[in-house]
C-alpha atoms as a printed R data frame, in Angstrom:
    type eleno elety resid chain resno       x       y       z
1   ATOM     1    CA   UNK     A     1  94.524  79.430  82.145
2   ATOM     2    CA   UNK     A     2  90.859  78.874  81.382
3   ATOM     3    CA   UNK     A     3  89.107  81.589  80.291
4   ATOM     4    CA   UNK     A     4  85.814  80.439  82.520
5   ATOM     5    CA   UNK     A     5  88.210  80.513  85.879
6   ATOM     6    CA   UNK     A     6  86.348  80.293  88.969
7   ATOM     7    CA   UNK     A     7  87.212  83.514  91.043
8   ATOM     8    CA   UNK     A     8  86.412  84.109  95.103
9   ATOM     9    CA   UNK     A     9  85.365  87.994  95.837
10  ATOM    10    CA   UNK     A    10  86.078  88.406  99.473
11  ATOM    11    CA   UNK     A    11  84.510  91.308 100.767
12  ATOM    12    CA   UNK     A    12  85.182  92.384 104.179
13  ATOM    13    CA   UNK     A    13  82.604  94.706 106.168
14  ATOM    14    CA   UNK     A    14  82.222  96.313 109.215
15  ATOM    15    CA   UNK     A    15  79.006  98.737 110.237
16  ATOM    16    CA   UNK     A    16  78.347  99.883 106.363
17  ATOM    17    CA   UNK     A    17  75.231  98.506 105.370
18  ATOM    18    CA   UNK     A    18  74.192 101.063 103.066
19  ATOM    19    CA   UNK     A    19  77.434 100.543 101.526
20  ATOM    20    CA   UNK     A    20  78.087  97.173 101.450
21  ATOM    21    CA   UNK     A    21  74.840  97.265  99.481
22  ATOM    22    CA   UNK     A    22  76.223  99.211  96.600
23  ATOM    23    CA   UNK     A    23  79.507  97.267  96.762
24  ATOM    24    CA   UNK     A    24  77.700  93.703  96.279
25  ATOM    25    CA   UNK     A    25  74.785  94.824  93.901
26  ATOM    26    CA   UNK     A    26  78.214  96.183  91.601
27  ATOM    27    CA   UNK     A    27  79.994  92.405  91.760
28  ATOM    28    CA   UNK     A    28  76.572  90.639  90.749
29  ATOM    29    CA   UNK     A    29  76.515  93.759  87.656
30  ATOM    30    CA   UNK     A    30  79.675  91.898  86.395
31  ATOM    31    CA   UNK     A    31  79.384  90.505  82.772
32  ATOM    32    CA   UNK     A    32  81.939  87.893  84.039
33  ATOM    33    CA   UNK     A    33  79.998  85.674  85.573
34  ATOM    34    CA   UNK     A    34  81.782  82.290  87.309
35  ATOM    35    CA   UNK     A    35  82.308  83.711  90.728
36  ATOM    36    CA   UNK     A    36  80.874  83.470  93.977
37  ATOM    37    CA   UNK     A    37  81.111  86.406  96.395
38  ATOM    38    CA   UNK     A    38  82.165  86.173 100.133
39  ATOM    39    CA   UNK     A    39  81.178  88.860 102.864
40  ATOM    40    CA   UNK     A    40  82.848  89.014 105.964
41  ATOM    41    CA   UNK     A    41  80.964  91.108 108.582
42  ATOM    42    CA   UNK     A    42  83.618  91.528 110.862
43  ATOM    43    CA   UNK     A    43  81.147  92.018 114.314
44  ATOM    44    CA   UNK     A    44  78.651  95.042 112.724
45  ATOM    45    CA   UNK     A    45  76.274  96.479 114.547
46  ATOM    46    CA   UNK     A    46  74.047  97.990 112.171
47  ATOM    47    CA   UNK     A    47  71.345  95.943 109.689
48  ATOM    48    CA   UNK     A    48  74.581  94.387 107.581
49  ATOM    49    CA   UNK     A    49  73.031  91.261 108.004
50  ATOM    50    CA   UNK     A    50  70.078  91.961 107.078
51  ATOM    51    CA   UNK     A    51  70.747  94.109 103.737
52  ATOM    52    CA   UNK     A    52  73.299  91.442 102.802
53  ATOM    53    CA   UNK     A    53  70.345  88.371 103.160
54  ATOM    54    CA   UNK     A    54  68.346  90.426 101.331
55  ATOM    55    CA   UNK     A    55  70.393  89.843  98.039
56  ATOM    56    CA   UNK     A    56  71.123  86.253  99.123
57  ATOM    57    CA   UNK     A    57  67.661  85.920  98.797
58  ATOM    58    CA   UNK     A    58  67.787  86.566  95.878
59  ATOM    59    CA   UNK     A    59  70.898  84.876  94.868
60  ATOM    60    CA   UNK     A    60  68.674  82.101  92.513
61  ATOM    61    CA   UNK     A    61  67.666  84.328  90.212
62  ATOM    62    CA   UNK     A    62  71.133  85.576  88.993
63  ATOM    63    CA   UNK     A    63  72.859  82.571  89.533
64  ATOM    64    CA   UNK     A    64  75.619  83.464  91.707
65  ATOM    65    CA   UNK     A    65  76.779  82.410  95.304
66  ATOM    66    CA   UNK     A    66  76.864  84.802  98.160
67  ATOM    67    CA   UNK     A    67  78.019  83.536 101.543
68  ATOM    68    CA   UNK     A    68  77.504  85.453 104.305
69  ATOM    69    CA   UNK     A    69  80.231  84.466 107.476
70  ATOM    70    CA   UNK     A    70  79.959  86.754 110.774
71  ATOM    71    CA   UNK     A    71  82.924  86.904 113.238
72  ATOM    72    CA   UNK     A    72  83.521  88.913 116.131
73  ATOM    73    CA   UNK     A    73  85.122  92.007 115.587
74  ATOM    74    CA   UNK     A    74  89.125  91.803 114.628
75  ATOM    75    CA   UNK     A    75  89.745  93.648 112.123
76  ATOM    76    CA   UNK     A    76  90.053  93.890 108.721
77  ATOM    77    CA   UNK     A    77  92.841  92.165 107.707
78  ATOM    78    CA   UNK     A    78  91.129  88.610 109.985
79  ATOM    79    CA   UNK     A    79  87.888  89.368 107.776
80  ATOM    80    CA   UNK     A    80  90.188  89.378 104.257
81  ATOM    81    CA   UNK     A    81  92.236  86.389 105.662
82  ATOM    82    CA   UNK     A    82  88.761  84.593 106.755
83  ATOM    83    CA   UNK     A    83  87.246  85.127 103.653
84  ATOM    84    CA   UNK     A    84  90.488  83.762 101.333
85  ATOM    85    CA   UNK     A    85  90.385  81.021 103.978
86  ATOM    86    CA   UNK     A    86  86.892  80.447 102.914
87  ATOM    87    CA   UNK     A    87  86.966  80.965  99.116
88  ATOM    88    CA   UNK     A    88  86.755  78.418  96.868
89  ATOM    89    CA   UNK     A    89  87.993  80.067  93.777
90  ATOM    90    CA   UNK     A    90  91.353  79.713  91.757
91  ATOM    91    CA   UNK     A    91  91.540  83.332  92.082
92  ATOM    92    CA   UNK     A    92  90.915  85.780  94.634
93  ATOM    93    CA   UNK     A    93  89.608  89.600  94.373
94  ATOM    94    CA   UNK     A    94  88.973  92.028  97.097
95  ATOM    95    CA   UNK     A    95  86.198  94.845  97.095
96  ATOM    96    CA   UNK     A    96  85.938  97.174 100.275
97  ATOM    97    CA   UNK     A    97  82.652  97.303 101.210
98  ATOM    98    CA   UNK     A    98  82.216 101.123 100.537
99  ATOM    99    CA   UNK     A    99  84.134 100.756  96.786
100 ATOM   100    CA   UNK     A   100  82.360  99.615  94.031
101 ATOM   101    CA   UNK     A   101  83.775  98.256  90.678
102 ATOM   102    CA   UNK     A   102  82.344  98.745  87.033
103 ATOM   103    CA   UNK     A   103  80.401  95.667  84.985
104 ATOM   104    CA   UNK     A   104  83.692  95.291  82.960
105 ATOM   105    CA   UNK     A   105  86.424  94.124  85.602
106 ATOM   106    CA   UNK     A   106  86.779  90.996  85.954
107 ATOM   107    CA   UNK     A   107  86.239  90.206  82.150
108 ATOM   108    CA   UNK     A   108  89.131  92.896  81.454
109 ATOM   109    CA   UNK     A   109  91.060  91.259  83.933
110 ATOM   110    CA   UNK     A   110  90.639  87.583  83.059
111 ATOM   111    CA   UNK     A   111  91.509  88.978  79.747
112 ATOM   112    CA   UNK     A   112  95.092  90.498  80.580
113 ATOM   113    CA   UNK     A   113  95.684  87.466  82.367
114 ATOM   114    CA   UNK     A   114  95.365  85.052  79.366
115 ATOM   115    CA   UNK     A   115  97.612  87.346  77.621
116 ATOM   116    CA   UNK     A   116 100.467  87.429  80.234
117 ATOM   117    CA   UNK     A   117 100.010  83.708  81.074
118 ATOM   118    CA   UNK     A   118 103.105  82.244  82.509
119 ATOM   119    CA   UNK     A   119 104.720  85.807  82.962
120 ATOM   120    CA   UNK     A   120 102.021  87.132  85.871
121 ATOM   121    CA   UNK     A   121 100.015  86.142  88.297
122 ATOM   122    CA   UNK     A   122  98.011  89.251  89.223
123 ATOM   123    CA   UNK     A   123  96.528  91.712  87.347
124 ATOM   124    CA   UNK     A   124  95.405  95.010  88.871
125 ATOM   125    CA   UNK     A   125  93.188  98.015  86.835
126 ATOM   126    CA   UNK     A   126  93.264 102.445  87.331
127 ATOM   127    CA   UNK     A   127  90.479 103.462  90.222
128 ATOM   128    CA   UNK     A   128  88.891 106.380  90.369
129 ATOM   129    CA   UNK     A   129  88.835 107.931  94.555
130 ATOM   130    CA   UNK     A   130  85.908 110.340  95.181
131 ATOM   131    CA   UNK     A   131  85.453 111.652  98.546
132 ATOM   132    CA   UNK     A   132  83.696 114.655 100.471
133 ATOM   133    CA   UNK     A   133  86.293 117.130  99.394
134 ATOM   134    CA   UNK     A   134  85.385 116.826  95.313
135 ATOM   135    CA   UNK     A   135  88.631 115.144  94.938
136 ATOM   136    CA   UNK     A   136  89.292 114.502  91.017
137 ATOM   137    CA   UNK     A   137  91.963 111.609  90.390
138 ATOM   138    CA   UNK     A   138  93.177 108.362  89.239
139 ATOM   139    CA   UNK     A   139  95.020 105.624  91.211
140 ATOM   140    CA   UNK     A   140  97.250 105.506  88.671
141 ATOM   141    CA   UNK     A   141  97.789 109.217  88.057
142 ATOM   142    CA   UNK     A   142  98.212 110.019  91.770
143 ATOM   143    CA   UNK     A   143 100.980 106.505  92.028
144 ATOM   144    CA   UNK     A   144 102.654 108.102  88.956
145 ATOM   145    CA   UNK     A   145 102.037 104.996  86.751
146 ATOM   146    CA   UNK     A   146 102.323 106.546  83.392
147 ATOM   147    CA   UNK     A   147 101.107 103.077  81.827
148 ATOM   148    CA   UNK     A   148 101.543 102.601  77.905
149 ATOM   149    CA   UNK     A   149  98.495 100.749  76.387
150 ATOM   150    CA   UNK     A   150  95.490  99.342  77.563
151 ATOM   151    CA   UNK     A   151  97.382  96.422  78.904
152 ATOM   152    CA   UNK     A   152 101.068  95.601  79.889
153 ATOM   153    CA   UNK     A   153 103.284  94.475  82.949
154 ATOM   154    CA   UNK     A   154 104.587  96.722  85.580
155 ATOM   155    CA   UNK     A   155 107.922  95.395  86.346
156 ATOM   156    CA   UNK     A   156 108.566  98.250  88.693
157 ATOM   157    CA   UNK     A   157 106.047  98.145  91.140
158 ATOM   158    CA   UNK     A   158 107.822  96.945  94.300
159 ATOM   159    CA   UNK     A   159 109.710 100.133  93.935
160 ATOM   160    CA   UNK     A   160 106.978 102.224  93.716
161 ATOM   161    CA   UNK     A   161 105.117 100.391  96.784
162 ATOM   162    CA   UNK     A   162 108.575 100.984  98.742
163 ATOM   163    CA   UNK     A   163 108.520 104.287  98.616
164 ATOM   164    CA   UNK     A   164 105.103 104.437 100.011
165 ATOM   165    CA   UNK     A   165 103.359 105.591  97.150
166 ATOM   166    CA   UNK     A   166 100.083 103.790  96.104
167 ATOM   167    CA   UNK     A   167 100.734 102.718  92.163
168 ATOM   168    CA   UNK     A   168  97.644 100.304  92.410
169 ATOM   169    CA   UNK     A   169  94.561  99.331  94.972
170 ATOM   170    CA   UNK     A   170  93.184  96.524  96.641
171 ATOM   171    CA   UNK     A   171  89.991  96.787  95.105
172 ATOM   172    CA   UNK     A   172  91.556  96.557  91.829
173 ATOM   173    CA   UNK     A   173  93.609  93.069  92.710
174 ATOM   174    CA   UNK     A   174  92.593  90.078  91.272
175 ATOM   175    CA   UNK     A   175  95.554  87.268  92.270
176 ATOM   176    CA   UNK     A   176  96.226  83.513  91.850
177 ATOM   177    CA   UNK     A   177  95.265  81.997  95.486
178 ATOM   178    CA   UNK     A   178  98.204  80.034  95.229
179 ATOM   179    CA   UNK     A   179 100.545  82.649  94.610
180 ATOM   180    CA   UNK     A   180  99.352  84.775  97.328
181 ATOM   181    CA   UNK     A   181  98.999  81.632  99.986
182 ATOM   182    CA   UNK     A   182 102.754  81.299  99.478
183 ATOM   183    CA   UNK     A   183 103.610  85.240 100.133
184 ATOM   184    CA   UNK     A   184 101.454  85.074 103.204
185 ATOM   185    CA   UNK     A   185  98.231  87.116 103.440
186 ATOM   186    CA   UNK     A   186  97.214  89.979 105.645
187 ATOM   187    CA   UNK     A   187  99.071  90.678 108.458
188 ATOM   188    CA   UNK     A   188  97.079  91.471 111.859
189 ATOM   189    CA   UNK     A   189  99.440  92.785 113.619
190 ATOM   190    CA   UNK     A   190  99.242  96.019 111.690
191 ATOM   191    CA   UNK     A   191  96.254  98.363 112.055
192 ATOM   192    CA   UNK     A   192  97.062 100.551 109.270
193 ATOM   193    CA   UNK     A   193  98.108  99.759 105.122
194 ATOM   194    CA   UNK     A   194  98.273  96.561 105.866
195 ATOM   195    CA   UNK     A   195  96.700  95.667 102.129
196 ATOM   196    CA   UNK     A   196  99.752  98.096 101.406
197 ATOM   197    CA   UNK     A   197 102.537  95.232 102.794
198 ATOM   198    CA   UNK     A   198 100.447  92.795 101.592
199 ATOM   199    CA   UNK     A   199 100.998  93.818  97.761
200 ATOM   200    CA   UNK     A   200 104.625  95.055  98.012
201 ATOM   201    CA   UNK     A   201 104.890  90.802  99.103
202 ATOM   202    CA   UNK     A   202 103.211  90.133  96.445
203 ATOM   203    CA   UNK     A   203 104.753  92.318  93.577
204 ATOM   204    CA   UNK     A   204 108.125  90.921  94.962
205 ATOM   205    CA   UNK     A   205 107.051  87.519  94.227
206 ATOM   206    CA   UNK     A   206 105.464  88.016  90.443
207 ATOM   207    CA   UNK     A   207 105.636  90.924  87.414
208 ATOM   208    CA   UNK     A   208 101.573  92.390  88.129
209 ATOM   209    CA   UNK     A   209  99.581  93.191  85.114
210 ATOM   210    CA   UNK     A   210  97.543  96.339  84.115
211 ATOM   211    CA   UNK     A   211  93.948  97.183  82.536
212 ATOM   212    CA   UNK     A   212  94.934 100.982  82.157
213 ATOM   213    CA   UNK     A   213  91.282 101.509  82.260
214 ATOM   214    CA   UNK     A   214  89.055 103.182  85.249
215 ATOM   215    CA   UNK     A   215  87.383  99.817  86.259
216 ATOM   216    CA   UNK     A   216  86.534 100.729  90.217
217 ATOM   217    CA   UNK     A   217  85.223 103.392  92.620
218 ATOM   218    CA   UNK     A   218  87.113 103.988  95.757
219 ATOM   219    CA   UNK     A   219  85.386 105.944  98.451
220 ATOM   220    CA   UNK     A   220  88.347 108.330 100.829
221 ATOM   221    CA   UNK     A   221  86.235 110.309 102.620
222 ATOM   222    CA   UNK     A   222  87.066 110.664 106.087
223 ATOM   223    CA   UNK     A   223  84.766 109.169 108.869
224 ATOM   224    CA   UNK     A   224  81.725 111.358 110.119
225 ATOM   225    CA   UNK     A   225  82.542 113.146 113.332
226 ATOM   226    CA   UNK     A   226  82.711 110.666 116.366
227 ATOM   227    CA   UNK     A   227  82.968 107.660 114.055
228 ATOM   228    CA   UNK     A   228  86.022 105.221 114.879
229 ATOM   229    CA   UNK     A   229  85.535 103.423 111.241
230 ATOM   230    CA   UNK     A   230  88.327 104.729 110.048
231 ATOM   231    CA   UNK     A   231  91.125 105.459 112.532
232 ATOM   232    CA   UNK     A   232  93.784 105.657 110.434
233 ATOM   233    CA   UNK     A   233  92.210 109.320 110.063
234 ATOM   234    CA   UNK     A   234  94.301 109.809 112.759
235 ATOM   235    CA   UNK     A   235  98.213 111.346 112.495
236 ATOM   236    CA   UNK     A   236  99.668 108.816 115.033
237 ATOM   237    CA   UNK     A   237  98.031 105.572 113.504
238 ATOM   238    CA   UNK     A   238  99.314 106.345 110.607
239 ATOM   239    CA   UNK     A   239 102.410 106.740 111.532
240 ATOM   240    CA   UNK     A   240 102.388 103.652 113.693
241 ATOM   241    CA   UNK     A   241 101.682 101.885 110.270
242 ATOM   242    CA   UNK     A   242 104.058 102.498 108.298
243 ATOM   243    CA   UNK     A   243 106.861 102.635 111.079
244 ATOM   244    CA   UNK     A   244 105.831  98.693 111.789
245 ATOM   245    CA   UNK     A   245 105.245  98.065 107.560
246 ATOM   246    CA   UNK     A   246 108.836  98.932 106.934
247 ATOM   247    CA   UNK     A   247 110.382  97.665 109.906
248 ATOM   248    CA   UNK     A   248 108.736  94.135 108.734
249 ATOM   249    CA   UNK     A   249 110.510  95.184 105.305
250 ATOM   250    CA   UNK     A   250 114.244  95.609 106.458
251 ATOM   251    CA   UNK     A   251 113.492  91.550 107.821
252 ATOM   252    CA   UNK     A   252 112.769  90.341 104.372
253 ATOM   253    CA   UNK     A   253 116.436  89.160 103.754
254 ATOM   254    CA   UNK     A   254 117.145  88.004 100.154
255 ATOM   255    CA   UNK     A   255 113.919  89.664  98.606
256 ATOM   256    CA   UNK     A   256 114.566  93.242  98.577
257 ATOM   257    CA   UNK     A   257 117.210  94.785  95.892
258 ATOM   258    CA   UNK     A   258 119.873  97.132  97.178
259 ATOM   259    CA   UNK     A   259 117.846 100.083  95.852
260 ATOM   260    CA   UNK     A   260 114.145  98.955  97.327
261 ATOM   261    CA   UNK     A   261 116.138  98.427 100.590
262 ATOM   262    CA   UNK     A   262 117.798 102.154 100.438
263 ATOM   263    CA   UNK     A   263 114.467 103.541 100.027
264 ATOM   264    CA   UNK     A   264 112.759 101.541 103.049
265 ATOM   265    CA   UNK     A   265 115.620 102.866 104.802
266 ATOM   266    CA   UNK     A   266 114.978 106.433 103.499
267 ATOM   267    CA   UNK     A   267 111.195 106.183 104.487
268 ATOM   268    CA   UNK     A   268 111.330 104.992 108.125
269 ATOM   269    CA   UNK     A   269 114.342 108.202 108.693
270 ATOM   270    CA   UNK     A   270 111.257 110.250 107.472
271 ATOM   271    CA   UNK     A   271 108.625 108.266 109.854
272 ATOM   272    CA   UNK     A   272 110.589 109.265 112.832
273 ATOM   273    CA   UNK     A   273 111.173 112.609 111.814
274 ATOM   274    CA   UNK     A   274 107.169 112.685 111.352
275 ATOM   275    CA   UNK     A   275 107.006 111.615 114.871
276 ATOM   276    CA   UNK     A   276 109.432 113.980 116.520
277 ATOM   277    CA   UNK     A   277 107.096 116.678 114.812
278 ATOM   278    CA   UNK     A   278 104.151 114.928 116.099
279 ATOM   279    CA   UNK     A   279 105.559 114.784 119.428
280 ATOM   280    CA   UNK     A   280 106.731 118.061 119.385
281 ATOM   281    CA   UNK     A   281 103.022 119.404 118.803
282 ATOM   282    CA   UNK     A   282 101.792 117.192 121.804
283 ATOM   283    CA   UNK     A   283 104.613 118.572 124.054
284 ATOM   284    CA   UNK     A   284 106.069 115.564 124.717
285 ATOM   285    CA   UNK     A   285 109.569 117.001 124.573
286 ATOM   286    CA   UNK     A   286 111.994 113.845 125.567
287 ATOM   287    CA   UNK     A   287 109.479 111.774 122.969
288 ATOM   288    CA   UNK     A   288 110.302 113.861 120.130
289 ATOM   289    CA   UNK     A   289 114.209 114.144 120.740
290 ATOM   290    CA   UNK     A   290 113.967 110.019 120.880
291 ATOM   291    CA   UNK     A   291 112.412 109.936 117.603
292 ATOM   292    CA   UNK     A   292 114.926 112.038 115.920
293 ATOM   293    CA   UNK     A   293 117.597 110.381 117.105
294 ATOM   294    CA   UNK     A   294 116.352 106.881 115.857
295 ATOM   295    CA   UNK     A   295 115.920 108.956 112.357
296 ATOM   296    CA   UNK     A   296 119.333 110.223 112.587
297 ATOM   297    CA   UNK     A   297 120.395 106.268 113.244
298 ATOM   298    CA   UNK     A   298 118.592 105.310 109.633
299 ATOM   299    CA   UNK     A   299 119.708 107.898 107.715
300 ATOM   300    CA   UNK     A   300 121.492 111.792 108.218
301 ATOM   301    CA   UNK     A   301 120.596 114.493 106.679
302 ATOM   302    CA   UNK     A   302 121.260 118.380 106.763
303 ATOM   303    CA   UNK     A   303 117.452 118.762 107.343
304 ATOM   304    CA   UNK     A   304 117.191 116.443 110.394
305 ATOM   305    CA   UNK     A   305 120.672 118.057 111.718
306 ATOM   306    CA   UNK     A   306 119.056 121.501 111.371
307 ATOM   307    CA   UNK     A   307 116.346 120.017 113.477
308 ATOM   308    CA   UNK     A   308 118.181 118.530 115.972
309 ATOM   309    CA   UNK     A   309 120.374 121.362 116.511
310 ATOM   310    CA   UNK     A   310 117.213 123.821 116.925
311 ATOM   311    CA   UNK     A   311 115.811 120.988 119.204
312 ATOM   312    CA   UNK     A   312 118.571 121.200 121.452
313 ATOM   313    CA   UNK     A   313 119.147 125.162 121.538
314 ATOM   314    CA   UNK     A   314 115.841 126.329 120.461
315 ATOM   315    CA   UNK     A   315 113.179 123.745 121.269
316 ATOM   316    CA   UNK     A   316 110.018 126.308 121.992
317 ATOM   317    CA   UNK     A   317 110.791 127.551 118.433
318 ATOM   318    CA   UNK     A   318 111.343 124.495 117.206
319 ATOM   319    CA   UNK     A   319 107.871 123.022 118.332
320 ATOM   320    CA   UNK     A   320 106.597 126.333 116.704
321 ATOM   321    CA   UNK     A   321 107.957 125.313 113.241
322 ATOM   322    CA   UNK     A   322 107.305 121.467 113.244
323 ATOM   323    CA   UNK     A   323 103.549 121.753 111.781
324 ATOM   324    CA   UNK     A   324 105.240 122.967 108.725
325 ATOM   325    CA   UNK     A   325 108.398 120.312 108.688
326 ATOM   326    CA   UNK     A   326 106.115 117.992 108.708
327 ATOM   327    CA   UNK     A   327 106.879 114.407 106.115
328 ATOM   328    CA   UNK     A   328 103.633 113.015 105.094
329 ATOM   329    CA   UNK     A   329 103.880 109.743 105.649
C-alpha cells in the first residue's frame, strides 16, 4: 500500500448548505492531502449549490478536486452509491454533510492501514456526537469498544453491529473500493441505517482497523419542528429499518456464525415486540396482536408471554403499560 494513496470523499447532501459548508472546508483542513472530494446534492432546495461552487472556486489555490454532481432527490444511500460510482480513488471515505472530521484523519488512517496491510481493508477512528440536548460521548464509548492502544484490529465487530449497537460510524470509514464493490454498497430499499447494513457487510468480509483517537464530529440533533430531513426521528421508521436490515440478514446464508445469527434472531423478536407497543399506543388493536405473534414465531420469552396473555385478557391495561415495555430499537 502506498503511503500517497489516492482516496475519493463522497459526501452526500440534501438542503444543508450551511452545513455542508463546514463539512467540506474540514476535508480541504486535512494534512493528508491526495484526495479529491465528491458532493452529491441529492435534489436541495436551498443555496447548496451555490455555497459548494463557492469553494470550487477556489479549488486552485489548495490544490484539491471538488466535483459537484446534482441528482433528483432519492435518497441518501443513491447519493453515497452515485458518488462511489463516481470516485476515482483507491479508497473511499464518507462525511455527512452536517459532520465534520479533524485535520488528522486521513493521515492517522492511511497510517493504521500500512500497519495492518494484508490483514484489513478498512480502518475506522472514535467520533465525538454533539447535539441540542448537551449530549457528552464517544462512538466508541457508547458501542462499548473498550479499544487497547492507539491502533489495533477489531475482530469482533460484526457481532457488535448485529446486535444493533453502533461500535463505529460512517463518517469515520475509510475502505478499499474494491473491497466494498464486492460486498455491495448502499442499499435503497431501506430508508433507515442503511450505512448500518452496509458495514455489518463489510466487517463480515474483512478484520476493520482502529485510530482510538476522536478524529470526527457527528451532529444527532433532531430535525427543527416541521422539518422532514431526518425522518428516522420518527418511532415507526425506525422500526421499519431495522425490521427490513435484519430480515436482509437471516438471507445472508454462509456468512453469518451461529452466534451473529442467534442474535439477529433475538433483535427482530424485540422489533416486533416494539411494534405491538407501538401499535398498541395508536389503537390499532388487531395490528399489535399480529406483531406479537410474529415475535413469539422468532423467539419466546416469559416477557412477550406476559404480554400476550395481558393482550388477550387485559388489552385496555395492556395499551396503558406498553409506553414503558417499550425495546429501543
Amino acid at each position: 500500500m502506498s503511503k500517497n494513496s489516492f482516496i475519493s470523499v463522497v459526501i452526500p447532501t440534501f438542503n444543508r448548505a450551511r452545513q455542508v459548508r463546514a463539512a467540506l472546508t474540514s476535508v480541504l483542513a486535512q494534512t493528508y492531502r491526495n484526495f479529491e472530494a465528491i458532493v452529491v446534492d441529492d435534489g436541495s432546495t436551498d443555496d447548496t449549490e451555490k455555497v459548494v461552487g463557492e469553494l470550487i472556486s477556489d479549488q486552485d489555490e489548495n490544490g484539491i478536486a471538488i466535483r459537484y454532481i446534482r441528482q433528483e432527490n432519492q435518497g441518501q444511500s443513491v447519493a453515497r452509491n452515485r458518488g462511489t460510482e463516481e470516485a476515482r480513488g483507491e479508497w473511499i471515505a464518507f462525511l455527512d454533510s452536517d459532520d465534520i472530521w479533524f485535520p488528522e484523519k486521513l493521515e492517522r488512517q492511511i497510517e493504521a492501514l500500512r500497519q495492518y496491510e494484508g490483514k484489513s481493508w478498512a480502518c475506522i477512528t472514535d467520533a465525538r456526537f454533539v447535539d441540542d440536548l448537551g449530549t457528552d460521548t464517544t462512538c466508541f464509548r457508547r458501542g462499548g469498544r473498550g479499544y487497547v492502544g492507539m491502533v489495533g484490529l477489531d475482530q469482533g465487530a460484526a457481532q457488535s453491529l448485529a446486535k444493533m449497537r453502533d461500535p463505529f460510524c460512517i463518517c469515520t470509514l475509510l475502505v478499499h473500493a474494491r473491497v466494498a464493490k464486492e460486498v455491495g454498497w448502499f442499499d435503497p430499499n431501506i430508508k433507515y441505517a442503511e450505512d448500518h447494513d452496509f458495514l455489518l457487510r463489510l466487517s463480515l468480509a474483512t478484520p476493520v482497523c482502529y485510530v482510538n483517537s476522536l478524529l470526527c464530529s457527528i451532529d444527532q440533533s433532531r430535525s427543527p419542528e416541521g422539518s422532514r430531513c431526518r425522518p428516522w426521528d420518527d418511532i415507526d421508521v425506525r422500526l421499519q429499518g431495522w425490521q427490513s436490515i435484519l430480515e436482509k440478514w437471516l438471507k445472508l446464508d454462509g456468512q453469518l456464525t451461529p452466534d451473529i445469527r442467534k442474535t439477529v434472531v433475538h433483535n427482530l423478536q424485540c422489533v416486533h415486540s416494539a411494534w405491538a407497543n407501538w401499535h398498541l399506543e395508536h389503537g390499532k388493536y388487531d395490528a399489535a396482536v399480529s406483531s406479537l405473534r410474529r415475535a413469539l414465531g422468532y423467539e419466546i420469552s416469559a416477557k412477550l408471554l406476559t404480554k400476550w396473555m395481558m393482550m388477550q385478557f387485559a388489552p385496555s391495561m395492556t395499551r396503558r403499560i406498553a409506553p414503558r415495555m417499550r425495546v429501543n430499537p
